[in-house]
Structure formats: C-alpha cells, structure tokens
C-alpha positions in Angstrom: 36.9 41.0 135.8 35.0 38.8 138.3 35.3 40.1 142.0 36.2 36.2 143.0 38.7 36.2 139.9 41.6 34.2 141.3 45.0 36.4 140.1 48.1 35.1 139.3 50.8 37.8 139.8 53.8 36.9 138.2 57.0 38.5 139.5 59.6 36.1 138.2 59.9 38.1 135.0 63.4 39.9 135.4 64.7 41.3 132.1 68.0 42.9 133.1 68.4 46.6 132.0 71.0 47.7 128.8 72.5 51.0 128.9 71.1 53.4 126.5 73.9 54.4 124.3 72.5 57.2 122.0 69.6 58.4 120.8 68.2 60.4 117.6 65.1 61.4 116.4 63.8 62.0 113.2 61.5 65.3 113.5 59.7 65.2 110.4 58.0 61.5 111.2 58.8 61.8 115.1 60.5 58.6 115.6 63.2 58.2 118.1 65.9 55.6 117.5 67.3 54.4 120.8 70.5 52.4 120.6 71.4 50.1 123.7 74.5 48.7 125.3 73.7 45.0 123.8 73.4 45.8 120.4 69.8 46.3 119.8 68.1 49.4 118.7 64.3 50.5 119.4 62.3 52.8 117.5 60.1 54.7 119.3 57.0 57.0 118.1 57.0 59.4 119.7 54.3 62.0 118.1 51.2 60.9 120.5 52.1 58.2 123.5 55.7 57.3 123.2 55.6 53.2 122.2 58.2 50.6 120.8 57.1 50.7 116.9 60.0 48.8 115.8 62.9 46.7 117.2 66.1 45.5 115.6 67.1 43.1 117.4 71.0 42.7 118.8 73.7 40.5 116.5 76.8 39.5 116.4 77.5 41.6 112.8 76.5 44.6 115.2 78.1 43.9 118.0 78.4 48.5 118.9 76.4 51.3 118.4 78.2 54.4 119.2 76.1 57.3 117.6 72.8 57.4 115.2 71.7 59.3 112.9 68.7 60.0 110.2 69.0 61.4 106.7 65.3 61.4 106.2 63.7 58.1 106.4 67.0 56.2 106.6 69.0 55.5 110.3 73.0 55.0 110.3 75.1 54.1 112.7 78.9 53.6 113.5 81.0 51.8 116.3 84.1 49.8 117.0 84.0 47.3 114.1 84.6 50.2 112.3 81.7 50.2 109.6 79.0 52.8 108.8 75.9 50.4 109.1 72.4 51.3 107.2 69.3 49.4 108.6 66.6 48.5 106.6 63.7 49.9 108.6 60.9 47.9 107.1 62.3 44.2 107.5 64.1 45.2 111.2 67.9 44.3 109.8 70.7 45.3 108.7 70.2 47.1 105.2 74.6 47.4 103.9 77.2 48.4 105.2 80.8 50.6 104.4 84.0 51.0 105.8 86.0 53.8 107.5 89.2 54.9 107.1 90.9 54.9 110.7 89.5 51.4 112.1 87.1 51.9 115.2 84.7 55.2 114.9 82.7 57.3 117.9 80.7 60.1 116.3 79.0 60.8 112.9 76.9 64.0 111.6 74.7 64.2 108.8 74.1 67.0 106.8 70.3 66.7 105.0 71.2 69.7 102.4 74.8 68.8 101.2 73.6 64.6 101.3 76.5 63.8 103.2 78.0 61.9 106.2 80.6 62.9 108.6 82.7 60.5 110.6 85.6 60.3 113.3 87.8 57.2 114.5 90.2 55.8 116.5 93.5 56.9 114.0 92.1 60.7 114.2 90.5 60.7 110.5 87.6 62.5 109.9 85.9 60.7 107.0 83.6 62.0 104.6 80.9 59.7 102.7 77.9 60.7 100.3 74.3 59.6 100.2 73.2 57.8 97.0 69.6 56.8 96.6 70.8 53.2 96.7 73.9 53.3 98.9 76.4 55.5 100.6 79.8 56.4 98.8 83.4 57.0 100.3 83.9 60.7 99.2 87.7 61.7 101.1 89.5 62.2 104.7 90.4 65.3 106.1 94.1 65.6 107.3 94.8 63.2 109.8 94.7 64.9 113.4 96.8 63.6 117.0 94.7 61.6 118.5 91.0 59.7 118.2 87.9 62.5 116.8 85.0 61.4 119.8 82.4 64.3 118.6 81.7 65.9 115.4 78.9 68.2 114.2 78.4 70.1 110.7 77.7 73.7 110.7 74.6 74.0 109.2 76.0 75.7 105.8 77.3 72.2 105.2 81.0 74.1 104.6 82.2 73.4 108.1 82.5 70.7 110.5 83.6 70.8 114.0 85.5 67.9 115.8 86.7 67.4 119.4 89.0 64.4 120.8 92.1 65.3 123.5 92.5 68.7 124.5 91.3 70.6 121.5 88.5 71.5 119.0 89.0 71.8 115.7 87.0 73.5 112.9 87.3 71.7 109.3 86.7 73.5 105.6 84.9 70.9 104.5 86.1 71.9 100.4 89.8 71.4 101.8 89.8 68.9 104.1 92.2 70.8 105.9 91.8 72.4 110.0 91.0 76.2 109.8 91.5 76.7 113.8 92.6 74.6 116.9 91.4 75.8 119.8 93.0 73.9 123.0 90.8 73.6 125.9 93.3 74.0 129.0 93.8 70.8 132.3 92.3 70.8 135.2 95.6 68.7 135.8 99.3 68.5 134.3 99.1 64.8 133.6 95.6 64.2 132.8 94.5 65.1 129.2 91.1 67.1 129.0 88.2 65.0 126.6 85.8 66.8 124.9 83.0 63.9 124.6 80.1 66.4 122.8 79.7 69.3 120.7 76.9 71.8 119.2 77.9 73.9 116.3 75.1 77.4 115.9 74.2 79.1 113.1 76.4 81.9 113.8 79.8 80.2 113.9 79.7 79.8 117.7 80.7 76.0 118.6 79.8 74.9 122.1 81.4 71.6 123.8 81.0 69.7 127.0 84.1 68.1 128.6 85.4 65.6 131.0 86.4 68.8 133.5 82.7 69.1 133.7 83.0 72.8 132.0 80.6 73.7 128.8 82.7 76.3 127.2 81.5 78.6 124.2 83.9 79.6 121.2 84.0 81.6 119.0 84.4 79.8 115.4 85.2 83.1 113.1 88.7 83.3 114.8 89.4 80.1 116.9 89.0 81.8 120.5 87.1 81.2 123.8 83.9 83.1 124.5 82.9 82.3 128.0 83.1 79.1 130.5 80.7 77.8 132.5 82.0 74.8 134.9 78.3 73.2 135.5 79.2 70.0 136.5 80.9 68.0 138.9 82.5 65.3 136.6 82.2 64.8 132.8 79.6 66.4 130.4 78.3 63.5 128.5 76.1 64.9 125.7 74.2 68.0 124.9 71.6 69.6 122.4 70.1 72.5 121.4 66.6 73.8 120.6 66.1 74.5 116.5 65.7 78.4 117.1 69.1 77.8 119.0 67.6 80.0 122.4 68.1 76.9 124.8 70.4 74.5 125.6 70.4 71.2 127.8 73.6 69.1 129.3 74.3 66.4 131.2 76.7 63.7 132.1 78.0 61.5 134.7 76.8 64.3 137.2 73.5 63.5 136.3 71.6 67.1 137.0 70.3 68.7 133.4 71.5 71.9 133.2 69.9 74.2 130.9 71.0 77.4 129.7 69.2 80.6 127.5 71.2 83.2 125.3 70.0 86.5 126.2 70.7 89.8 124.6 72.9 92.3 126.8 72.4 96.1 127.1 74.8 96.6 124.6 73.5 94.3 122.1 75.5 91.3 122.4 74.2 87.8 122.6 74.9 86.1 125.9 74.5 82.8 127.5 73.5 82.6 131.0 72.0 79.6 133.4 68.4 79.2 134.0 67.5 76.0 136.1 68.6 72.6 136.5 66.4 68.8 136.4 67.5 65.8 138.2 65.1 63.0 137.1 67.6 59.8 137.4 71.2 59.1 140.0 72.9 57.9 137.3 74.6 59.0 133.9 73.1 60.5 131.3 74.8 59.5 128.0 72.1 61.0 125.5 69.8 64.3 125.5 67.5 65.0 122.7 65.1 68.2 122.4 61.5 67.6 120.6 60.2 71.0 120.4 59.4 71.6 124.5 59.6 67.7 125.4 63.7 66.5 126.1 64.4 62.4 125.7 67.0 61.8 128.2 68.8 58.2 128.5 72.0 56.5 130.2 73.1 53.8 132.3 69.9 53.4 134.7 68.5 52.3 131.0 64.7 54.3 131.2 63.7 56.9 129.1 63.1 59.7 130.7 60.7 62.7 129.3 59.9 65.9 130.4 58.7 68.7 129.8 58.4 72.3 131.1 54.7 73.7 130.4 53.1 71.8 131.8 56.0 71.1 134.2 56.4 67.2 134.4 58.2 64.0 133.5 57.6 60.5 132.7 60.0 57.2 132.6 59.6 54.7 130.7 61.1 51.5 132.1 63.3 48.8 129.6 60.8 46.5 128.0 60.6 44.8 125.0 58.5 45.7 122.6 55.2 43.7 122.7 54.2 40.7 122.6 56.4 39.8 125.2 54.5 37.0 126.9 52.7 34.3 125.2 49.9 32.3 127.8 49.0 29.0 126.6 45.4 28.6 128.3 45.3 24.8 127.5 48.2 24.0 129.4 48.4 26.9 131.4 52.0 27.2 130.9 53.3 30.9 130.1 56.3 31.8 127.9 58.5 34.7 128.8 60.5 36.4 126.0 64.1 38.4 127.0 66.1 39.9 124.5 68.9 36.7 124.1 66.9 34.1 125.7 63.4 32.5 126.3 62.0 31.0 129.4 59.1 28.4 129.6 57.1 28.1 132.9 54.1 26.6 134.7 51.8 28.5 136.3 50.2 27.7 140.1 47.3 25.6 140.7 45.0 26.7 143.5 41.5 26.2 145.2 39.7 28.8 146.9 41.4 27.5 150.4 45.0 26.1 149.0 48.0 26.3 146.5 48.2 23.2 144.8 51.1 23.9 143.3 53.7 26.7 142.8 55.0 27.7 139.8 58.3 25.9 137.9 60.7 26.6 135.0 60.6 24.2 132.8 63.4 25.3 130.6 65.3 28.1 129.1 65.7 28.2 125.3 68.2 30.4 123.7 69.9 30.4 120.4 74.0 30.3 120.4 76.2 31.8 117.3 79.8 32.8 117.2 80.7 36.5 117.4 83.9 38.2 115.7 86.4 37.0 117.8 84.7 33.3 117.2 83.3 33.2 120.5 80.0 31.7 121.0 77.6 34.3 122.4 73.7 34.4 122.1 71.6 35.7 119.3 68.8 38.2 119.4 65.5 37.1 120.0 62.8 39.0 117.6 59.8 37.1 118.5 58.9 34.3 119.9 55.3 32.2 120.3 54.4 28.9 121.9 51.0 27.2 121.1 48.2 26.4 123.0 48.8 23.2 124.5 52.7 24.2 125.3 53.8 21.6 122.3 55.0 23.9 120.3 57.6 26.6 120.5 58.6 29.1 117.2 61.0 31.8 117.6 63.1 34.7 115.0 66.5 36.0 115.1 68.4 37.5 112.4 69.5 34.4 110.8 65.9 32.9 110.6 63.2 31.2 112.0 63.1 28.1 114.4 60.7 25.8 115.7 60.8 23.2 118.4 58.4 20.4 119.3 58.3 20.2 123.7 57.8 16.7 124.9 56.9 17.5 128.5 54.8 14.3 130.4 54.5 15.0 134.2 56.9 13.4 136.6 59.9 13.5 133.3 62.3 15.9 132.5 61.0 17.9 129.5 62.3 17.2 126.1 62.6 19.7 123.2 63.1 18.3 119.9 64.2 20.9 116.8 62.1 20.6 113.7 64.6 20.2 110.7 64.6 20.9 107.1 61.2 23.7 106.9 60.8 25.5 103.7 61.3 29.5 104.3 62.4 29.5 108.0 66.2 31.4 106.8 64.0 34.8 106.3 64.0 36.6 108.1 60.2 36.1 110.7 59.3 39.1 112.4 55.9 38.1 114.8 54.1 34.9 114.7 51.7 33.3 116.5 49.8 30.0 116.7 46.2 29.2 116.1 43.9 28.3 119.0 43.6 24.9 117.9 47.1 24.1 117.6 47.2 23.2 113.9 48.5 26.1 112.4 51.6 28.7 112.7 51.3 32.0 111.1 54.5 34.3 110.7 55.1 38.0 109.2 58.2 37.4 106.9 60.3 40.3 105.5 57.2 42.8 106.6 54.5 42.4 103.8 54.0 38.3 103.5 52.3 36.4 105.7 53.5 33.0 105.9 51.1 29.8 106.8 52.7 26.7 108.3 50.8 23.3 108.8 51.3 21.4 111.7 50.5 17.4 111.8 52.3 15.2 114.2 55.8 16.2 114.1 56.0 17.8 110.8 56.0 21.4 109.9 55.1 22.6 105.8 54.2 25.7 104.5 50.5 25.6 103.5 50.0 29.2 102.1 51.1 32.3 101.4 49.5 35.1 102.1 50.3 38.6 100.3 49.4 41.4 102.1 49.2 43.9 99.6 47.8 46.5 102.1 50.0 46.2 104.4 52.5 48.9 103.6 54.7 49.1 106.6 56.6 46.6 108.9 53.4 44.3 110.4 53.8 44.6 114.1 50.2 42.4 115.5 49.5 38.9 114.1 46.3 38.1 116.0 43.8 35.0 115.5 40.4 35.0 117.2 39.6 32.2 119.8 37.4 30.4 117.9 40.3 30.1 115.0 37.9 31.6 112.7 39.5 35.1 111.8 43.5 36.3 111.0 44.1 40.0 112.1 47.2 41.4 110.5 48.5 45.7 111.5 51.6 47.3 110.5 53.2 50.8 111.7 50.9 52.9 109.1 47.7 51.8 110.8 46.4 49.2 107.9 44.5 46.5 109.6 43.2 43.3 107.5 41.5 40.9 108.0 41.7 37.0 106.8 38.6 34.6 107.0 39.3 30.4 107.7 37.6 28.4 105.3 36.6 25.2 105.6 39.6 23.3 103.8 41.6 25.0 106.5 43.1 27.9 104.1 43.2 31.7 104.8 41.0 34.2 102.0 40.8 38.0 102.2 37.8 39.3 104.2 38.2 42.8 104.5 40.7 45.9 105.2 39.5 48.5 108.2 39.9 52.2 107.4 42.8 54.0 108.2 43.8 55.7 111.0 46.4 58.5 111.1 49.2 56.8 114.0 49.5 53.3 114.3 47.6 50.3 116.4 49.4 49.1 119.5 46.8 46.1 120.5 44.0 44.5 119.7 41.6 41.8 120.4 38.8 39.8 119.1 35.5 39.3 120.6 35.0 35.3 120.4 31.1 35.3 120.4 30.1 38.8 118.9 32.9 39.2 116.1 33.9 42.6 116.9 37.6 43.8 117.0 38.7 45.8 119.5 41.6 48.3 119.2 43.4 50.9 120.8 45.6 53.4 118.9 48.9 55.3 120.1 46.9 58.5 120.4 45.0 56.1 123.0 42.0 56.6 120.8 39.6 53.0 121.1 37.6 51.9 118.8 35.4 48.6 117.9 34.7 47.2 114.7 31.9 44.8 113.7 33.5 42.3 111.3 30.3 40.9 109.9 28.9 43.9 109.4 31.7 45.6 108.5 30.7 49.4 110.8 31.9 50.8 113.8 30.0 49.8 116.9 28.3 51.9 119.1 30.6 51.8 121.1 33.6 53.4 118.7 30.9 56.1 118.3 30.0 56.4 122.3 33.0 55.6 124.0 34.9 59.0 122.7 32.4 61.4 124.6 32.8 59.0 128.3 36.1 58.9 128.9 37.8 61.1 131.5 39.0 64.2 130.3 42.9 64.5 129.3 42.4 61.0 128.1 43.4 61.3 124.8 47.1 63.0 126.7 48.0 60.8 128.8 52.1 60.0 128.3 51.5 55.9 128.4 50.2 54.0 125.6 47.9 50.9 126.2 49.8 47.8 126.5 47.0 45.4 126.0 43.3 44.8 125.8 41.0 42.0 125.3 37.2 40.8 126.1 36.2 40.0 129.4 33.8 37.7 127.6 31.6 36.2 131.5 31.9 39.7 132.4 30.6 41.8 129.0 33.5 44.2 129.9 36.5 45.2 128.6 40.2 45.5 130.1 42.7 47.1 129.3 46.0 48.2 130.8 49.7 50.2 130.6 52.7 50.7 132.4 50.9 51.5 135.7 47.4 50.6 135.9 44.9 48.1 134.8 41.5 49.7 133.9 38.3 48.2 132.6 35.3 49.6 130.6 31.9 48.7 131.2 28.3 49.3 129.6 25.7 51.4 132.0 22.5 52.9 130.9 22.6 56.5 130.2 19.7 58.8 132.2 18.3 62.1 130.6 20.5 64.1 132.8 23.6 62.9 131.4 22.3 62.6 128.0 21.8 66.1 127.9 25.2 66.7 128.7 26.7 64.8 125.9 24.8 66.2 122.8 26.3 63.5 120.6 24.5 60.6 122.7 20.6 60.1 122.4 18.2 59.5 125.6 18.2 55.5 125.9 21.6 55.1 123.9 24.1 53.1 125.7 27.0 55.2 127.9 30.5 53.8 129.4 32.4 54.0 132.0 36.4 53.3 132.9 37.6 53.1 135.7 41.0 51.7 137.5 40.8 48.6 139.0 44.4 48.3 140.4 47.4 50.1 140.2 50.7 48.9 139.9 54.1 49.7 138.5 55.8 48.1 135.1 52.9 46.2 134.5 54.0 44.0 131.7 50.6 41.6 130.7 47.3 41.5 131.7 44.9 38.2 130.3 42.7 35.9 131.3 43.5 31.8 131.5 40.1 30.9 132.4 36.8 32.3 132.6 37.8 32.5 136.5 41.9 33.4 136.5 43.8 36.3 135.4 47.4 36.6 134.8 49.4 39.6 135.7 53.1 39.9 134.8 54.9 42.5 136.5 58.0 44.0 136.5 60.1 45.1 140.2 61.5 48.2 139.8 63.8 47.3 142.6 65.1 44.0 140.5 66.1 46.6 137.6 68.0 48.7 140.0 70.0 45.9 141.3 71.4 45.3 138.5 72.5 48.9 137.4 76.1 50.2 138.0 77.1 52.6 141.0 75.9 56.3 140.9 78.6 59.5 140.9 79.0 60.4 144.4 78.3 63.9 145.2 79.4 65.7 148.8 75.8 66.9 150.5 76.6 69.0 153.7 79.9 67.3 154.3 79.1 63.8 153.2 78.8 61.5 150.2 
C-alpha cells in the first residue's frame, strides 16, 4: 500500500454475538462442529489454523441445537422440536430427519462400533436409534425414568449407557433396556433438586458427572456407589471431557475457571483422581469443552472460541464472524455491502480530499428475508451468502429455501428503490457463494456444491446462460472468484481443488485448467489483473502463486517459503484475505489482528548463502506488519489510492453479552 493511501476504517459493522451451544469434533478429519444459540452451525478445521470451512446456516425447521455428534463423516443433532436432524455436509442443509419418543430431547451419544445412537428427552425416555448407510432407524426405549434424561454417554463396550437428569445417575444394559443402578447424588438444599447437566463414562466402569452444586463426583459403575467428591466450583458444572488415554480431565460451567484434574496411582496401587491447576480465559459460562489431543476448544455465552493449550503454554480466541466472504465492495460505486447472519446492510462509503470529508458514510437500506417459524410467526431466514455487483445495481443472496436477486434503483437526492426479480429458472436450490462479474453482466453461483451456475443479466431480466459442471470439484466449493478484467472464473472447495474457467468471446465460460492439489483446503485468493497469476494462501498459511498462462508456479511459490519469519507456518490465525497491490507490485494480506504486506527486494551474496535453496541474483521477499488491529474483518483496495478496512469492536460484542457469575474477591463481588 501507498504511504499517502487514503483508509477508510469501517467500524459500523456490528454482528451481535450467538451463544455457543455445543460443540463436537470429529478426530479422524479434525473438524469441529460448533452449534450456536440462533440455529446455525459452523464447521471448523481445525488440523492447521482453525478457519470456518463450512456454515449451515440458521432456519426455521431448526429452530434448536442442543448436542452434536459425528458417526464418522456424518453430524447429528437433537433439540426441542424433538427430532434427530442429519445434515448433509456437502450441500450445507438439512440431510432427513426422525422422531423421538418423549417429545423435546437434550443429549445424544454415539457409539462408532455398535452403529448406534443414544437419546434422552423431556418424558425421561432414553431412545435408541441405528445407523443405516442411507438413514437412521428407531431401534426401542429403555424403561421410562421420573423425570427429563439432560446427559447421556455410552460406555465404550457399547453394552452400557449412563444418563443423568434430577438427583440421580443411572446406568442402562443396553440388551435390556432396563436401569442396572441408581445412584442419587444428595441437595445442597431440601427444596431444591440437584441437576446433573454432564457426564463422562471410562473404560473401567467409573462414570464421572458435573452438577448444578458445582461438585464433579466420581462413581463407581460395577456396584452403583460414590468414589470420591470434589466441589470445584462455585455454581453449576456445565460440561466436561476427558483425554482418549483417560489420564486428564477438564470442567467448567457458569463459574467459568477450567479445572483440570489427573488420575494418579496411590502407594497401594489404586487409581486416584486429584487436582492439578485451573485456566480462566473468558468471565462468562462455559457451556462446551472439547479435548484435541493437548489443544481444549472451549465455548459459551461470551460466543468466542477459545483454544489453549499447555506445551507451549498459550491460548487464542477467536471472535464470532461469519465465515468469509462477508463484505462485498463495489469499486464502481463505491458502495459496500455488509452480510449478518439474518440480515443484509447496504452502505455508502465517505468521499474525501486530502484537506476535507466530503461526505460521511449512509445506510442505504437493510434487506432481510422474512418466513414463518413453527408457531406461524414470521421471523428472519438465514442468510448463506450474499453479493452485490459492481455498480451497486444488483443485489443476489441464498438461504435455505433458495436464491434471490434484486435490482437497486438508487439516483442521488431519492429514496432508494429495490425491485425483486421474479420468475428465474433454478433460483429454489439451494446457492451456496456467488458473485458478480466486473463488468456487471454476469452472476455466477455454486449450486448444491459441484455446479456452477451462469446467470445473464440485460436490463432488468435475469436467465441462466450456462451451466458449468465442475467435475473436479469434489467437495462443498467455498471461493467463487473472477479476475478484474472479467477474463478468468476461479472455483475451490474444502479438498483443495482449484479450477479454473476461461471467458470466450461469445461471453460463455470453457474449462482452462485444474491446479494441483494441496493437502488442507484454500481460504483466499486473488487474481493478478495485468500478470495472470493467482495468488493463494492455504490453512496451513502456506502461499503460493500460480502462472495461469503458463500453467507453473512462480518464483515466488518457490522463494517465498525460505523468507518468511520463522514459526510462520504455526501461527493459530489463518489469513482472511489477500489480493494484488497492483500501483504498488506488493502484496497484502491480512487476519484477525494484523494487516501484513509482502514485497520483492534483491537478494545480496550474504543472504543468498544463507538460503541454499535461493541462487545469487534470484529474487528474495520480505513481510512485514503494517498495522495492527483487533477483529479485523476485510482488507481491499477501492482505488488505486483508497483502502477499505472493516473492523470489528470488541467492546460492541461485549455489550451485547449477558451478565457474568459474580464471585466474592476479598470481601466483595
């Protein structure tokens, strides 16, 4: 970037924050599903530089998510409407769905060996359900207990499953269907019942639960008795988890500390559990803990995700926002369009001099789409994507029930106008990115994951032109992106297949080529207008450039590697963007809390000899941080002069969560 660049620093964006419900990760592909307070449910990769991968956006069939879980590939859910829900993880929906017995349910288990599902509702049944290929099938119930089942876990010999709810755990033969032990937990007062809200279940029959006296209490499953009692926490115990060789064990709750406990051996050869050390990284609840081998996910009500880690001893949040793209910047009319998860907003952006403001920027409008829920109320739909085109005349946006595009009539001086265009072949599938071409002529949408769908624009009519099958594309496509000069059509999913479409003359899209594979997936891109290279930066925050006419990495894929800092490749935040600093011949690129920008120097014979892999004369790099900053959302340039930052306060996300537990320190709250 230009030292006289003139910056626009938006801070208007506020996206309020949604409780993180649950969470559960899948260890053999290291994806974290993350299930929020709206509805909506974010699947995070978590095997390099934690990044969104996939979103499914909120609805109104899905209105709760109480618990996830993987078999495998495959994420369920339950919640108050009472229905196991299977999500189709390629197309970002809702796959089918199966009813409980008991109306609302809490908790589910899955069992990988026996292919089986455990669930507990409202009416106290405890539900059993088997995993087909194809579908899930109702197996039985278990004796009907007193009271609602609000934590279940299978023992891992798949014959037993342990359940907690009001003032007691019980332990299930699963064969039976009937309660081999009730173990009642005790009051901490006459008239108020005790709630055991989470449960761990070892290998050797021991079941551990976390309650709303704040006590994590051991038993001993063999003969339905208590082992030992620990009262860690000041108020209720939320969740816990366990490591796989079953040697550690995390809690938390609405105290927020994370207490963490070891099982020792004792002189006389008896396993014991004893304290170790306690984390506070948040002031407010903890509803989900999840242990990936020495790095624990922890989420609640302040809505981050918080990750830490004990060798070496740190932790890193990262702060509730969409998955990209979130922000779409219209050069031409330099109007900007921010996407939230129910709603869209459309704004101007300043006009300045060197000396003076011009003008400041306005709202033009907020767009949202309104359906009725169950209880025929009419509440607003989840937003997927969303794009607006170069000259702000055009707005497309997805949500479950399809796609939907809108001309904007706005003249200067007149309230804007937005007109919906009717009657468009293909827009009830279900769209999943899009974006516009430069010259305004053209929409391009990923439909149901592999197609590609082409729509003409001309006047106020919208057609599909083409359709493009994107036979390499293997996985959900995630970045759409068209070069500047309209001349290119970028397309990447989650398993790191990149092709790439060339413009022809009549105006339709042919294949040009496929890049090699990578092993994790893309998380931006960008495409050098002048040059033809392709840019792109990898979760594993590997770069590298590609030369699209000659069809070879550059030398800087091959350079770059051997002049960045060191611990580059380990760094917890993934790039958010990057793109051509085409005046300058640089590069920028940002994440969460920086924006850094890589430049071209000549390398001298002292530094050559240092990097063996680079030849005396060849070109060397350098990055460096420019600015620092905190939730920095979008980084791009509107002219060869302006750049546009959009920032998140952190302060704007924490008015907006709930009170913290109060704790006495020395005598006061």
């Amino acid at each position: 970037m230009r030292k006289s660049s003139t910056v626009h620093n938006i801070r208007f964006y506020e996206p309020k924050p949604a409780t993180i419900c649950c969470m559960s990760l899948n260890q053999h592909s290291q994806k974290l599903a993350v299930a929020r307070m709206d509805g909506s449910i974010e699947i995070w990769n978590v095997k390099h530089s934690p990044f969104i991968e996939k979103t499914l956006a909120s609805n109104t069939e899905n209105y709760s998510i109480d618990e996830l879980a993987w078999f495998h590939d495959r994420l369920f859910s339950i919640g108050l409407h009472g229905f196991i829900i299977e999500y189709d993880l390629f197309k970002c929906t809702i796959l089918r769905k199966s009813i409980v017995t008991g109306e609302a349910a809490y908790c589910l288990d899955i069992h990988e060996g026996r292919k089986q599902i455990a669930v507990g509702t409202e009416q106290g049944y405890l539900n059993i359900f088997d995993i087909k290929d194809d579908s899930i099938m109702y197996n039985k119930f278990f004796d009907k207990q007193e009271g609602r089942i609000l934590c279940l876990k299978f023992h891992s010999s798949g014959s037993y499953v342990a359940s907690g709810g009001l003032d007691a755990i019980r332990i299930w033969d699963v064969e039976t269907g009937h309660a081999l032990h009730r173990m009642t937990t005790g009051r901490a007062e006459a008239e108020k019942p005790t709630i055991v809200w989470c449960l761990a279940f070892t290998d050797n029959l021991t079941v551990i639960s976390g309650d709303s006296r704040g006590k994590l209490t051991f038993w001993d499953g063999k003969v339905g008795a208590q082992l030992e009692s620990y009262e860690s926490h000041k108020a209720d115990i939320l969740s816990l988890c366990i490591s796989k060789d079953e040697s550690n064990l995390y809690c938390s709750g609405i105290d927020p500390n994370i207490h963490n406990f070891v099982k020792i051996q004792t002189k006389g050869g008896k396993e014991q559990w004893i304290r170790s050390m306690h984390r506070k990284f948040q002031d407010h609840d903890v509803r989900s803990l999840v242990l990936n081998d020495n790095k624990l996910f922890s989420g609640g009500s302040n809505a981050y995700i918080t990750m830490s880690c004990e060798q070496p001893r740190k932790s890193v949040q990262f702060p509730p926002i969409l998955q990209n793209p979130v922000i779409t910047l219209c050069k031409e009319a330099r109007v900007i369009l921010l996407r939230y998860p129910k709603h869209l907003e459309v704004w101007t952006l300043a006009r300045c001099n060197k000396l003076t403001i011009k003008s400041k920027p306005k709202k033009i409008m907020t767009l949202q789409r309104l359906v009725k829920n169950h209880e025929k109320v009419e509440v607003k739909e989840g937003i997927i994507f969303a794009t607006m085109s170069n000259d702000s005349m055009w707005i497309a946006y997805g949500t479950r029930l399809g796609l939907r595009v809108f001309q904007l009539i706005n003249v200067e001086g007149e309230d804007p106008t937005l007109l919906r265009v009717e009657n468009i072949d293909g827009t009830n599938s279900i769209h999943l990115n899009g974006v516009f071409t430069p010259d305004n002529t053209q929409l391009i949408t990923a439909c149901r994951g592999e197609n590609i769908v082409v729509f003409d624009i001309s006047n106020d009519c919208v057609s599909v032109s083409q359709r493009l099958e994107g036979k390499e594309l293997t996985d959900t496509i995630t970045i759409l992106k068209v070069s500047d000069d309209g001349k290119y059509l970028v397309a990447a999913d989650t398993a790191s297949n990149i092709v790439i479409w060339k413009k022809e003359k009549r105006g339709s899209w042919t294949y040009f080529c496929k890049l090699p594979t990578y092993h994790c997936a893309p998380v931006c891109m960008d495409i050098h207008p002048v040059k033809e290279n392709i840019i792109i930066s990898y979760a594993d925050n590997k770069i590298i450039e590609y030369s699209i006419n000659e069809r070879e990495f550059t030398k800087l894929s091959k350079n770059l590697p051997y002049c960045l800092p060191e611990g580059w490749s380990s760094r917890f935040y993934s790039i958010r963007n990057i793109f051509y600093n085409v005046p300058t011949d640089k590069i920028v690129l940002h994440d969460d809390n920086s924006i850094m920008v890589i430049e071209a120097k000549e390398a001298n014979s002292k530094k050559a000899s240092k990097k063996k892999k680079l030849d005396i004369g060849e070109e060397l790099y350098n990055l460096k941080v420019v600015k620092k900053s905190r939730h920095l959302i979008y980084v791009g340039m509107l002219s060869d002069n302006e750049v546009v930052a959009v920032e998140v306060d952190p302060m704007k996300i924490q008015e907006h969560l709930p009170p913290v537990f109060a704790m006495n320190k020395f005598g006061t709250k």
